[in-house]
N, C-alpha and C positions, 0 to 999 in steps of 0.2 A: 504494500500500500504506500502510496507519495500522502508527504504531508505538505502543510500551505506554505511552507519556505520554498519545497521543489517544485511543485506548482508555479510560483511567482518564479522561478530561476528559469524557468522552461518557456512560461510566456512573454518575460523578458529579454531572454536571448533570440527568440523567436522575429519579436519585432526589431531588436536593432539589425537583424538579417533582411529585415523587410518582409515576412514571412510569414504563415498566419501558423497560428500556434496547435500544435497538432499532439492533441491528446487521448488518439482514437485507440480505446482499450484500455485506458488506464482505469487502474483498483481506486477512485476516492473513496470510498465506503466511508460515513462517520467522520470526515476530512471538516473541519472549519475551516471553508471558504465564503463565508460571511462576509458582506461587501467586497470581493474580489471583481475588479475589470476582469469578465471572463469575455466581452465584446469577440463577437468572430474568431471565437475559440472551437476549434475543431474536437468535437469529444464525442464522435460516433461508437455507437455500442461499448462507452465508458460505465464503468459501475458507479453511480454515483448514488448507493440505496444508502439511506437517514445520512446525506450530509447537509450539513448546517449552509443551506447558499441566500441566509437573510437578509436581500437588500443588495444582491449581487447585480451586474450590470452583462445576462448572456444574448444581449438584443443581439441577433444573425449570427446566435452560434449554432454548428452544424451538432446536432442530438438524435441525430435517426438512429433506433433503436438502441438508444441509451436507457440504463436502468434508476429511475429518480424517485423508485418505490419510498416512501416514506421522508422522502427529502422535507426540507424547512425549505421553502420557496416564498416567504412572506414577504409582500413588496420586493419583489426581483424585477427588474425588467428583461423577459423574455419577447421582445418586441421583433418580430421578422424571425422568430427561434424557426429552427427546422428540427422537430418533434415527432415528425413520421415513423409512429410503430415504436414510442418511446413508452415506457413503462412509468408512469405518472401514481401509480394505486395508494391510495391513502397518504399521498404528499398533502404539506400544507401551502396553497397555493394563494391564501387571504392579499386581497387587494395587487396581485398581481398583472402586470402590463402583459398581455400576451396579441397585442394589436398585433392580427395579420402575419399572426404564426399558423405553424402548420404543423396540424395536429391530426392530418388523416388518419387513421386505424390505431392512434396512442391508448391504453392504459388509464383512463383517467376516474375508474372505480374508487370508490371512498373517496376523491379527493375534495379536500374541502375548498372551495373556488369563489368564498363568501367575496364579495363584493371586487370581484376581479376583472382586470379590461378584457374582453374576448372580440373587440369590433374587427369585425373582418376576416378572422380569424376562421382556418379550415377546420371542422370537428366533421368532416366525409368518416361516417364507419367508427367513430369514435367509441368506447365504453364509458360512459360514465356514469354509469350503474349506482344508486347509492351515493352521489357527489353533491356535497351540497353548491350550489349556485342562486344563492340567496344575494340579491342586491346586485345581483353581475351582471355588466351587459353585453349584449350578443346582439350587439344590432350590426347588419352585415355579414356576421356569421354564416358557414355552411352545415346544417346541423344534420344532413342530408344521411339517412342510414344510421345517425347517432344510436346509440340505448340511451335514452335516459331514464329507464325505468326506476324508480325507484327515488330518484335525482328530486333536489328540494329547489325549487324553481321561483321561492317565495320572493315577492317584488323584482324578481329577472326583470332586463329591458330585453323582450325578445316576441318577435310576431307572432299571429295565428298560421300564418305562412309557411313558418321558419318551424314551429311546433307542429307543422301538418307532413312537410317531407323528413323528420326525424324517425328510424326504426322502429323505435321502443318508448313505448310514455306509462306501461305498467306501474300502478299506483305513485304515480311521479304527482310530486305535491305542484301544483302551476303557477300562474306568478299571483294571482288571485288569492291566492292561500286553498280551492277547492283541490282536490285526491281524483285525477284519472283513472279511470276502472283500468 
C-alpha cells in the first residue's frame, strides 16, 4: 500500500515531466488523501476502498473501474471524473460536485449522495440501489436504465422524465417524500 507522502512524490514528479500522473492499480486502501490535488490523476482500477478523499480536488480524473467502496468523498470535487464501472457502494459522497461525470454502469449502492451536484452527469445503467439522494440535483442527468430502487429521492431536483427512463424505482422514496410500488 502507498501512503500520502508517495502519492504526492508520484504526482509531483509527474507534473514537473509535464505528464499526467499515472496511478493505474495502485493499493490506496484506508490512505488519507484528504484534500489532495488529485486533478487529472490517472487511477484506473486503483483500490481506493475506505480512503479518506474529504474535500479532494479528482475533477477529470480517469477512475474506470476503480474500487471507492466505502471511501469519505464528502465535498470532493469529482467534476468531468470518468467513473465508468467504478465501485462507489456505500461511499460517502455528501455534497459532492460530480457535474458531468460519468458514471455509466458505476456501483453507486448505499451510497449516501445527500445533497450532491449530479447536473449532467451520466448515471446510463447505474446501481444505486438503496442511495440516499436527498436534496441532490440531477437536472440534466442520464438516469437512463439506472436502479434506483430502493434510493431516497426526498426533495431531488430531478424530472418526471428523467424518473420515467430510469430501470428500477422499487419502493424508491420520490422527491415528494411518496414510496413507489
Amino acid at each position: 500500500m502507498m501512503d500520502r507522502e508517495t502519492v504526492l512524490q508520484i504526482i509531483e514528479a509527474a507534473h514537473n515531466r509535464g505528464e499526467m500522473p499515472n496511478l493505474r492499480g495502485a493499493d490506496l486502501r484506508q490512505t488519507d488523501l484528504g484534500g489532495v490535488n488529485l486533478r487529472r490523476v490517472y487511477l484506473s482500477q486503483a483500490n481506493l476502498a475506505n480512503t479518506d478523499l474529504w474535500q479532494s480536488d479528482l475533477s477529470w480524473a480517469y477512475l474506470r473501474e476503480a474500487d471507492l467502496s466505502g471511501a469519505n468523498l464528502g465535498r470532493a470535487n469529482l467534476s468531468g471524473a470518468n467513473l465508468f464501472r467504478a465501485n462507489l457502494g456505500g461511499a460517502n459522497l455528501v455534497g459532492a460536485d460530480l457535474r458531468r461525470a460519468n458514471l455509466r454502469g458505476a456501483d453507486l449502492s448505499y451510497a449516501n449522495l445527500s445533497r450532491a451536484n449530479l447536473r449532467g452527469a451520466n448515471l446510463f445503467r447505474a446501481n444505486l440501489h438503496g442511495a440516499n439522494l436527498t436534496e441532490t440535483s440531477l437536472i440534466g442527468a442520464n438516469p437512463s436504465g439506472a436502479n434506483l430502487s430502493e434510493a431516497n429521492l426526498t426533495e431531488a431536483n430531478i424530472t418526471s422524465e428523467q424518473l420515467s427512463i430510469a430501470g428500477k424505482l422499487n419502493q424508491t422514496i420520490m422527491p415528494d417524500g411518496t414510496k413507489h410500488d
